[in-house]
N, C-alpha and C positions, 0 to 999 in steps of 0.2 A: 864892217858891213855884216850886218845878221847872216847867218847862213841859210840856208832854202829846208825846209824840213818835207821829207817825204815818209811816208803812211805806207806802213804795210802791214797788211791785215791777214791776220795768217791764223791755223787753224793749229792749238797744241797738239804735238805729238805726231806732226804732219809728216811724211817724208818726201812729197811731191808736194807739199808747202813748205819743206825746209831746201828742197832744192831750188824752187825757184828763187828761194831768198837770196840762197848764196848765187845764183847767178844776178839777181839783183844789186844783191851788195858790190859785188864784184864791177858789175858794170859805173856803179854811182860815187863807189869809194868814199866811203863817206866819213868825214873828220869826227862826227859821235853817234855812238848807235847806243839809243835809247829802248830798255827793254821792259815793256807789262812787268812789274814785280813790284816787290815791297824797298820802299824808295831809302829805308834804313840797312840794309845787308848789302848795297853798291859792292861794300869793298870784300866780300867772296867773291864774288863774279871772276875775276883775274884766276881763283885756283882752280875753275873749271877744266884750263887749260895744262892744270901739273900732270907732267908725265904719268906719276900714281895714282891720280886718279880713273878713276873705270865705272861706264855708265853700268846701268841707272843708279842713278845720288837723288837724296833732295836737301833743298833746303829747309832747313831746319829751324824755324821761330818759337820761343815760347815764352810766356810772360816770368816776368825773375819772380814774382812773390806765388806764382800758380803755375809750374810748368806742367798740369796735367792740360791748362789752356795753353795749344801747341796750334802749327799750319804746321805743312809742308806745302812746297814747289814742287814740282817734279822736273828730272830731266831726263831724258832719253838721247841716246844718239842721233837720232831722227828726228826731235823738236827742235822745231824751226828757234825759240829762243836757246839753245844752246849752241844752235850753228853761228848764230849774231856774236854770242857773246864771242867763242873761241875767233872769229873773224875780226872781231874788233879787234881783241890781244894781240892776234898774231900780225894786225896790219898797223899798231899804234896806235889807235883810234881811243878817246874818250868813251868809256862804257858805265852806265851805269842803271837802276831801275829807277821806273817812276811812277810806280803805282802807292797807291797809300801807304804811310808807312805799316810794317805789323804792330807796332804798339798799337795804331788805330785798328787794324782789322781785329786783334786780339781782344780790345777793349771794347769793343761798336755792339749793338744791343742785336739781341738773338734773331731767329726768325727768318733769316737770308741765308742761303748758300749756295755756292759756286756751283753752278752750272756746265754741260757740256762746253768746253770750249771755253770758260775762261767768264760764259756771261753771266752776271747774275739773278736770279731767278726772279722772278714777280709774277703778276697775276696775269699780265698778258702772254696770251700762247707766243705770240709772233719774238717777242722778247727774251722767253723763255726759251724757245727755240728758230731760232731763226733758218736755218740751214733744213730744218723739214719745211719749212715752209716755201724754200724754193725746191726742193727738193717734190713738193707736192704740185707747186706750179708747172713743175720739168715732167711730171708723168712717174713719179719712181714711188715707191714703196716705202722708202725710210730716207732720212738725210744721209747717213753713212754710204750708201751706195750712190748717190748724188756726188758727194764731193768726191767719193774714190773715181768716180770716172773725169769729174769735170778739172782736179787737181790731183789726186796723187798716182793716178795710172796714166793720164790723158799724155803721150808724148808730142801732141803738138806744141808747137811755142804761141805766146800769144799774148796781149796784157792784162794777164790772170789778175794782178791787184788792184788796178783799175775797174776791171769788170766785179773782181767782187767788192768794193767798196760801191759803184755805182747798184747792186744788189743791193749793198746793206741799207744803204741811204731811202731806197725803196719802203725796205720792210722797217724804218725805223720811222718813216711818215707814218704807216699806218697806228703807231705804238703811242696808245694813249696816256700812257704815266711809266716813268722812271720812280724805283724806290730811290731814298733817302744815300744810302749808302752810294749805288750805282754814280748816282749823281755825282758825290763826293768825290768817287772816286776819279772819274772823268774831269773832274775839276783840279784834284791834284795832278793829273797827266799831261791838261794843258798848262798849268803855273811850269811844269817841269821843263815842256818842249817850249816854251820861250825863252825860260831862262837858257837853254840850253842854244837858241836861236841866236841869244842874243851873247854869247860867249862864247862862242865857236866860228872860228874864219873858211868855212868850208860849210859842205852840205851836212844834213842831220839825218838820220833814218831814224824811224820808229817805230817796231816791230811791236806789235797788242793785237789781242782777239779780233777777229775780222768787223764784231758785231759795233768796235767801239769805233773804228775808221771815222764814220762822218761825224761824230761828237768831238771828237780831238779835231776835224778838219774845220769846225762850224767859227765861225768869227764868235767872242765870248770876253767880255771884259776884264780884264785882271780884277777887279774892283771885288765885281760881282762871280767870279770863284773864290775869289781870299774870303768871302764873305760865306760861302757855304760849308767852309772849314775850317769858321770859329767853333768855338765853346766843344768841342770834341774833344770827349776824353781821351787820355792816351794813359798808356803804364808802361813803366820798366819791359824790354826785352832781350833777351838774346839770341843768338843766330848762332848757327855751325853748319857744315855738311853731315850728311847719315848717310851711306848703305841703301840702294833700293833695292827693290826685286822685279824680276821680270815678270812674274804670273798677278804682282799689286801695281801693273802697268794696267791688266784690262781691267775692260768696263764689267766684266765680270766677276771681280772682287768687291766691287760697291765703290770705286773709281768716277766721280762724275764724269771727269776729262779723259778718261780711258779709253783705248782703243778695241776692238774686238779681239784681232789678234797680234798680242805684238811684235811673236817669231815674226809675222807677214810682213808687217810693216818695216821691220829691222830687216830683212829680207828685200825689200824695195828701196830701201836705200842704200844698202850697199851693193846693191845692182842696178843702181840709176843710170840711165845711160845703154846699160849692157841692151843689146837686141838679143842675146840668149837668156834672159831674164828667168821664163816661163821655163827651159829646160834645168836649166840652174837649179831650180826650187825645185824640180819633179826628179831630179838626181839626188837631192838633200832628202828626198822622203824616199826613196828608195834604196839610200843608204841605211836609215831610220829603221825601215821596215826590214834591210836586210842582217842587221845588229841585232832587230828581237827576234831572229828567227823566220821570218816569213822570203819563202821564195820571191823573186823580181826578176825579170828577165829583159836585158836591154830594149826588147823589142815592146814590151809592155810599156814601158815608161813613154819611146815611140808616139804610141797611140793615143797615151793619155796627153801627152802634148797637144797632136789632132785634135784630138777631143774635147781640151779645152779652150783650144781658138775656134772650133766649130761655133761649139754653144756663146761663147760673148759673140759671135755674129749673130747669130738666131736672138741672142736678146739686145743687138744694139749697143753693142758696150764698144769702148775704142781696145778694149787689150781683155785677158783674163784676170780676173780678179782671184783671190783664192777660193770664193766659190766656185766657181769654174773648174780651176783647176782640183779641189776637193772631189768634187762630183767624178769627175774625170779618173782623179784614182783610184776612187770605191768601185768605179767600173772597171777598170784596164790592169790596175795593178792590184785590188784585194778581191777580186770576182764577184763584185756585188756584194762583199759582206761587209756589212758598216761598222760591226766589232771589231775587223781586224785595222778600219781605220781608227775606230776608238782608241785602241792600243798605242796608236801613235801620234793622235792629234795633239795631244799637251805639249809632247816637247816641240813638235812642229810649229802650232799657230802660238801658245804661248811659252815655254822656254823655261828655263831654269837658273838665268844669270840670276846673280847679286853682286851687286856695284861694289867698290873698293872706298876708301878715302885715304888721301895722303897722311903720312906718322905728321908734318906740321900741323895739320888743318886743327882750328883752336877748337877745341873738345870741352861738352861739360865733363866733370872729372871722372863721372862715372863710365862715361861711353870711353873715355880714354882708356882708363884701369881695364874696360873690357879688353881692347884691343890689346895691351899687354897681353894680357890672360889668354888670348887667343893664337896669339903668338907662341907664347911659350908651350902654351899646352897643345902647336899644331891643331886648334881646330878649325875648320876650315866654315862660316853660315853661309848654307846651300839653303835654295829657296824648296826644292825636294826634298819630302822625307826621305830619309836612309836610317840605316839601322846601325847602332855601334854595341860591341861588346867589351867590357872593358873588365880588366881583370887587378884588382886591388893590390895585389902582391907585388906587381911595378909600380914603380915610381911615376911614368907618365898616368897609367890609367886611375894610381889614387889622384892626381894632379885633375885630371880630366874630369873623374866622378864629382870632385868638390868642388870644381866650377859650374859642375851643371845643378847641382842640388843649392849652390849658395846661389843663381840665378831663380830655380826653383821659390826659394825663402822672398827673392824679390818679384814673385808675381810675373817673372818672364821663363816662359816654360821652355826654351829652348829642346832643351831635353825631356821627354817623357819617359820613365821606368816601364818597362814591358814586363809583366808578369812580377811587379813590385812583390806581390805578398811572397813569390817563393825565392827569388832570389833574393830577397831581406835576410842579413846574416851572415852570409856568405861570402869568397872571396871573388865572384863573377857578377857583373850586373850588364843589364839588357837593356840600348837606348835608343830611341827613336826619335833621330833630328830634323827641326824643319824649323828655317830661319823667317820672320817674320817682322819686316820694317817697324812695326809701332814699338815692339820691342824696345826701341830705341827713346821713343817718349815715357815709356814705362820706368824704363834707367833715370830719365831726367826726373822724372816727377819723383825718386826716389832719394834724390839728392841730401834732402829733410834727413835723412839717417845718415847721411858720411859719406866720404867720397871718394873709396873706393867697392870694392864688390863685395869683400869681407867684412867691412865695416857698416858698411850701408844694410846686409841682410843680416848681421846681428841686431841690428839697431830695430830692424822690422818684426822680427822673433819675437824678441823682449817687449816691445810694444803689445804686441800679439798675447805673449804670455800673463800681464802685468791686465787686460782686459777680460782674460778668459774666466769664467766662474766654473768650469767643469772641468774632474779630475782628470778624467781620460782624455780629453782635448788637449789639455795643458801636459798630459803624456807626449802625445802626439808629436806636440809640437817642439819639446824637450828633445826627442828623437830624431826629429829633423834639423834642429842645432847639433845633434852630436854629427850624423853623417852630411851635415856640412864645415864638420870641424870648427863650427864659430864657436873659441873659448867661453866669450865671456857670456852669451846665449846659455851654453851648456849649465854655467856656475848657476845662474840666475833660475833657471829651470829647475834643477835640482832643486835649490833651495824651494822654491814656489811650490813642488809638489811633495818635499818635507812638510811647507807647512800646508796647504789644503787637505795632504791626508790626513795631518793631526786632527785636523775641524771636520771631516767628512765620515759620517757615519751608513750613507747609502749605499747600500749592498754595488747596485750595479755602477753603478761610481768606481767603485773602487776597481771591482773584476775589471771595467774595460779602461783602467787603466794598466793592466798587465802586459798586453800584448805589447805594445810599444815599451816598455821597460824592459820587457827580455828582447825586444830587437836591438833595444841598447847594449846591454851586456853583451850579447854575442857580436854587436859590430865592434865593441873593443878587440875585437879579435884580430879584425880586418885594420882597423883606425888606429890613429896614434892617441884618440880621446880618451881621456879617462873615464872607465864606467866604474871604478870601483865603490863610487859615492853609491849604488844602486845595492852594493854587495848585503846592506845592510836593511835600506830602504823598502826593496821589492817584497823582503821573506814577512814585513812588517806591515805589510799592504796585504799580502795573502792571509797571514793569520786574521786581520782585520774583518777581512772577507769572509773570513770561513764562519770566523763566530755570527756575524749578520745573515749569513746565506739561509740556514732554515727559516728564519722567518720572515726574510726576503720571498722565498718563495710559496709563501700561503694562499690560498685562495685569489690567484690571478686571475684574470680574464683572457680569454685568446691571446689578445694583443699583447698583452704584458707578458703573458709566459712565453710567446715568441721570443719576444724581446731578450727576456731572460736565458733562455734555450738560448741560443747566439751569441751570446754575451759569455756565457756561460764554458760553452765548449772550445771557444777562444781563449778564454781566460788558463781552465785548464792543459790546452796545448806549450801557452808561456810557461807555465809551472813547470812542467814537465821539458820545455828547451832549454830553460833557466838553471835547470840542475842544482836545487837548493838542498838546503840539507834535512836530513831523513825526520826531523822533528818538526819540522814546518808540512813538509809533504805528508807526514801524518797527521797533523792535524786537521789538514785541509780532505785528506781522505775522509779522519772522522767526521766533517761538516754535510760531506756527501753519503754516510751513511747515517746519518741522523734524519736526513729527509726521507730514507727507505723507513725509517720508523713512523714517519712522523703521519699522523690521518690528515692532518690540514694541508699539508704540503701538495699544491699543485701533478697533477697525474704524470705530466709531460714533463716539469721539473724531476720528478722523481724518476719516471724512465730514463733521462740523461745522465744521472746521479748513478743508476744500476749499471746502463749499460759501459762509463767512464771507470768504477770500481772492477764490473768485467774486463775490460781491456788493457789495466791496472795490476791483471792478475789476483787481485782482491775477491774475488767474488770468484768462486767455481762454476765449473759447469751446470752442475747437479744442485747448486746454489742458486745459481740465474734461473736455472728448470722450473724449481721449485717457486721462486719469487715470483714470476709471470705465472704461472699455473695458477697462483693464489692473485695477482692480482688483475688478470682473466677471466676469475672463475666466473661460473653463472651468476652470483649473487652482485658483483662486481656491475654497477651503472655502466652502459654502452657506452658513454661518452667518454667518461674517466678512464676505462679500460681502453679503449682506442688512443686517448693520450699519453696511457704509459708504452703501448705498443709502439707509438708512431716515435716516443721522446727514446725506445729502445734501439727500435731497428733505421730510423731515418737517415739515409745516408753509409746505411754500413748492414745492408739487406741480404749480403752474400754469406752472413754469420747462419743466415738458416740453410744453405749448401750443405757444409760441412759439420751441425753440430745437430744430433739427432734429437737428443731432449727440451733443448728447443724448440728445433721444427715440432715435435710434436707437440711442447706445451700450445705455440699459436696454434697448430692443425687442430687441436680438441678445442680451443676458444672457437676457432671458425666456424666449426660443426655447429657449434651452438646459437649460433646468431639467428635471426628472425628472417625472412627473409628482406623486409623494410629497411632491419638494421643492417645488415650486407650493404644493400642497395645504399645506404646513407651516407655508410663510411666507405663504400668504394673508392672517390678522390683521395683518400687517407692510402688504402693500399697501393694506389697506383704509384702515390710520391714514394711509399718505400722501396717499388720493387724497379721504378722506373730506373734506377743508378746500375741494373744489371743489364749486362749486352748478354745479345740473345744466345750467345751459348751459355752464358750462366741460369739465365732463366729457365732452358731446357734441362740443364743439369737438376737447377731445383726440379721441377717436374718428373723426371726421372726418380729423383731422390722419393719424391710425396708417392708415386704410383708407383714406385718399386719398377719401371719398364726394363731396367740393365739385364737384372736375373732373378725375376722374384725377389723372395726377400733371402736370397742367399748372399747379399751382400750386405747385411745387419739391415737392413729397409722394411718397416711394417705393410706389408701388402695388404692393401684397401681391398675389401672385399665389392665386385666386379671393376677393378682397377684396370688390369688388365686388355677390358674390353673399353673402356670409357676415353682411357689416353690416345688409342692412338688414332678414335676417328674424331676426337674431337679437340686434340693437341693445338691448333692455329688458335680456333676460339675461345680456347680456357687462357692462353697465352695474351692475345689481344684483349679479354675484359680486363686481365691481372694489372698490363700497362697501359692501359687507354688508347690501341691500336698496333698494327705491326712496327718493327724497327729492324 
């Protein structure tokens, strides 16, 4: 005898639709519970129920020849299909899905996507959303607050699935046209629940979005569905579990099916039942709030209770919703201040789990290798950022840094370096973790390079490297196979920018390929990598450099001698980390004193050139005086001379504090300007003098007007100095940097 199939129509991610299921089920007992999903991954369903597993999971589809074409399922504690399925297992029951398989949905033509609740989208409103639209009939503002009173808060009992299929069946008269897919799909659900009907000696449940209830209930020919789901492509898939997150639950992550908040939700169902419900959750925030410091006093929390059963009275609600209850504690328990609820609404309404997956569960090889990796190396993916420091000298934290830079190399940034450019080099780095589920199809789609985590981001490197056409990129990217320890990355690197520097005669080509060469060299310090291939490479990159640099730097335009400037003062900081030897560093000196000769060479170039050889020690005081003085002087074009000023002092302004022949050479340039040309280059003085905090700036000023003691302190006293500084000290101070600091 066929067995009896019952419809229940339930709302993903329900927890007062996953309750009444399971009192449903419970009441029906039903020999197969048939569940909305992809009708090819039946056989995960069973490990939902493994011990080590821990929600939120999804499933996991992706096409074998494209897995960056991926779904996920989602499951939650509180979704009504994960309460079916663990009900089925644990009562023997035949389980399985019966929604199109994923090679169809993977394969099926663009243009459609899943909708709130599981429906698929089309052009009619009512179809697109059905749950506002009785939600609109019922007087309410949005569907969400609709079915939170009418199913997941309402504690009355009653025949909730009856009533909303006699709903849906409503709103599915008024629905002019089903797309193509939709159809489909509803046609594979009933081929499923007959066969299922007709192979099972007991009753059938079948638990699908509320909206599809009367289409699976409708009488429908076998004939005439087998016939809606000919000629449909399918492709190759595979399936596994993944890792969810709690905060990629809400609908606030870009989640169609998502919840608002799913601490809330996850909160309502594990207080199903409970009549302290409402105190329960206003104790969990006021533990919350007493963890970040903020005073709570039993009697407040009290009132906020009050508070929020007052108000669902005043608006007709059967319970407090966490609106209700929200409102209530920004009164009773934060006095009105919504910042200090800000403080704690994430972890309250959405949370910070990330779900688990069993060591059997069949794994692409990548996500597997991860899981090793994470193991070994203690890391634990939190859906929060937190910060880690890791220090290279141990063994776990070199273990820890190469897992996070070779996931880096694959496009999954788990790890973000905080303050990369100063800890480069050293034996401390600074990391900022935050786990993020797609992560997980990133791994798959990466597969094409190897399969596991070292293997696969070499493979990507090399790719990377082998397409690059610029020296300093193909630097770069050299440098990030060394501190991800991928050997054969590092070999292949090297060699590649052996040979592009051989063919590469562009000056700033070459300079920005330094800085990543000397981050190499000095992480051999830290690394077991070899950098000694560099020992010889880098000094042969610098000379390169040096002889192109003066006529690199000839008659540029803004643009390009920025460019150059920055390029430039990078370059020579690697030289100078790199610690080459004194024939190289001389020659590279002589390259920068050839532009102080040279009349064509860019103003701003040669200011960097002077002030580099100054800080080099190369260049005297009385030397530097002398150079700015002359090329300063009056006869000197305002503009050129403003670029060697700015390519002198840019960034390093505090040199006119302490060096008097200086100060004065720019003070006698100043005196001399027009007042136009002042006014012109104004934004020029401001960028040099702005890097000085205000006691420096007053020091200078002290310096220029002599205010300490006259000029008993070696200080040229301006004649009415004296009188000038100190009533008009704010305002000469605020035009110098573009306002007070």
């Amino acid at each position: 005898m066929a067995g009896e199939v019952s419809l229940f129509g339930i709302r993903h991610h329900g927890p007062g639709s996953a309750r009444r299921l399971v009192e449903a089920l419970d009441a029906l007992a039903p020999a197969t519970v048939l569940i909305e999903g992809p009708a090819d991954a039946s056989d995960l369903l069973p490990m939902l129920v493994d011990p080590e597993m821990t929600l939120p999971v999804a499933l996991l589809t992706y096409a074998e020849d494209d897995p960056s074409d991926a779904s996920f399922y989602l499951f939650a504690e509180y979704s009504p299909e994960y309460q079916a399925a663990i009900w089925a297992v644990r009562h023997g029951a035949t389980l399985r899905f019966i929604d199109l398989p994923a090679s169809d949905r993977l394969a099926g033509p663009g243009g459609e996507t899943e909708d709130e609740g599981g429906f698929l989208a089309s052009m009619d409103p009512i179809s697109r959303d059905p749950i506002g639209v009785l939600a609109d009939a019922a007087g309410y503002d949005d569907g969400e607050s609709w079915w939170s009173d009418v199913i997941e808060q309402n504690p009355a009992s009653g025949p909730v699935f009856a009533a909303v299929a006699d709903a849906m069946t409503s709103l599915r008269a008024e629905t002019e046209h089903l797309s193509m897919r939709e159809a489909a799909r509803e046609a594979h659900m009933r081929i499923e629940i007959a066969r299922a009907a007709k192979e099972t000696d007991g009753p059938v449940a079948v638990v699908c979005g509320a909206w599809h209830v009367p289409a699976l209930a409708a009488k429908h020919s076998l004939s005439a569905d087998r016939d809606l789901l000919k000629g449909r492509h399918k492709v190759k898939i595979k399936a596994t579990w993944a890792p969810w997150t709690a905060p990629r639950l809400a609908r606030a992550s870009g989640y169609g099916a998502g919840v608002a908040a799913p601490g809330w939700f996850g909160h309502l169902w594990e207080t199903r039942g409970d009549v302290d419900r409402d105190s329960i959750w206003l104790a969990k925030v006021a533990r919350v709030m007493r963890d970040r410091g903020h005073f709570v006093s039993t009697a407040s929390v009290i009132e906020a209770q009050r508070l929020g059963t007052a108000l669902a009275a005043l608006r007709g609600r059967p319970a407090p919703g966490f609106e209700e209850l929200r409102e209530a504690t920004i009164a009773c328990l934060c006095f009105g201040e919504r910042a200090v609820w800000d403080d704690v609404a994430a972890e309250l309404l959405i949370g910070s789990g990330v779900g688990s997956i069993p060591a059997a569960t069949p794994l692409a090889p990548l996500l597997e290798d991860l899981q090793r990796q994470q193991k070994a190396t203690r890391l634990k993916p939190e859906a929060l950022e937190r910060e880690l420091t890791l220090d290279l000298r141990s063994e776990s934290g070199l273990m820890r840094s190469t897992l996070l830079h070779r996931l880096t190399a694959l496009d999954v940034p788990w790890g973000r370096l905080a303050d990369a450019g100063r800890s480069r080099g050293t034996f401390r780095e600074n990391w900022r973790l935050c786990w993020e589920p797609e992560f997980a199809v990133r791994l798959v789609e990466h597969l094409v390079y190897g399969s596991t985590i070292a293997e696969a981001a070499a493979g990507r490197v090399i790719e990377a490297m082998q397409a690059e056409p610029d020296l300093g990129a193909l630097a770069k990217l050299a440098r990030d196979a060394m501190v991800a320890d991928l050997a054969k990355a590092i070999e292949f690197g090297i060699a590649a920018l052996e040979k592009k520097a051989a063919l590469t005669s562009d000056c700033q080509a070459l300079l920005a390929a330094l800085p990543p060469m000397a981050d190499m060299l000095r992480y051999g310090e830290a690394r077991a990598g070899a950098a000694e291939h560099l020992a010889a490479l880098m000094p042969r990159i610098v000379v390169e450099a040096a002889l192109a640099l003066p006529y690199a730097a000839r008659n540029l335009d803004n643009d390009a001698a920025t460019a150059l400037r920055n390029t430039l003062l990078a370059a020579d900081k690697a030289i100078q980390l790199a610690e080459l030897d004194e024939d190289v560093d001389e020659q590279w000196h002589r390259a920068l004193r050839r532009l102080l000769e040279d009349d064509q060479a860019t103003r701003l170039i040669a200011g960097v050139a002077a002030r580099l050889l100054y800080e080099a020690d190369l260049l005297t005081a009385e030397d530097a005086a002398g150079l700015l003085s002359r090329m300063l002087s009056p006869g000197t074009p305002v503009a050129e001379a403003a670029g060697f000023f700015e390519g002198f002092f840019a960034g390093a302004g505090q040199r006119l504090i302490h060096d008097a022949p200086l100060r004065e050479a720019v003070d006698a340039w100043l005196m001399t300007l027009a007042e136009e040309d002042f006014t012109a280059n104004l934004p020029l003085f401001r960028r040099v003098f702005s890097i000085l905090d205000k006691n420096e700036r007053r020091r200078l000023m002290d310096a220029l007007f002599a205010r300490r003691s006259g000029a008993a302190d070696g200080y040229r006293l301006m004649p009415g100095a004296a009188e000038i500084w100190p009533a008009h000290e704010a305002r000469i101070l605020d035009l110098l940097v573009g306002g007070p600091r």
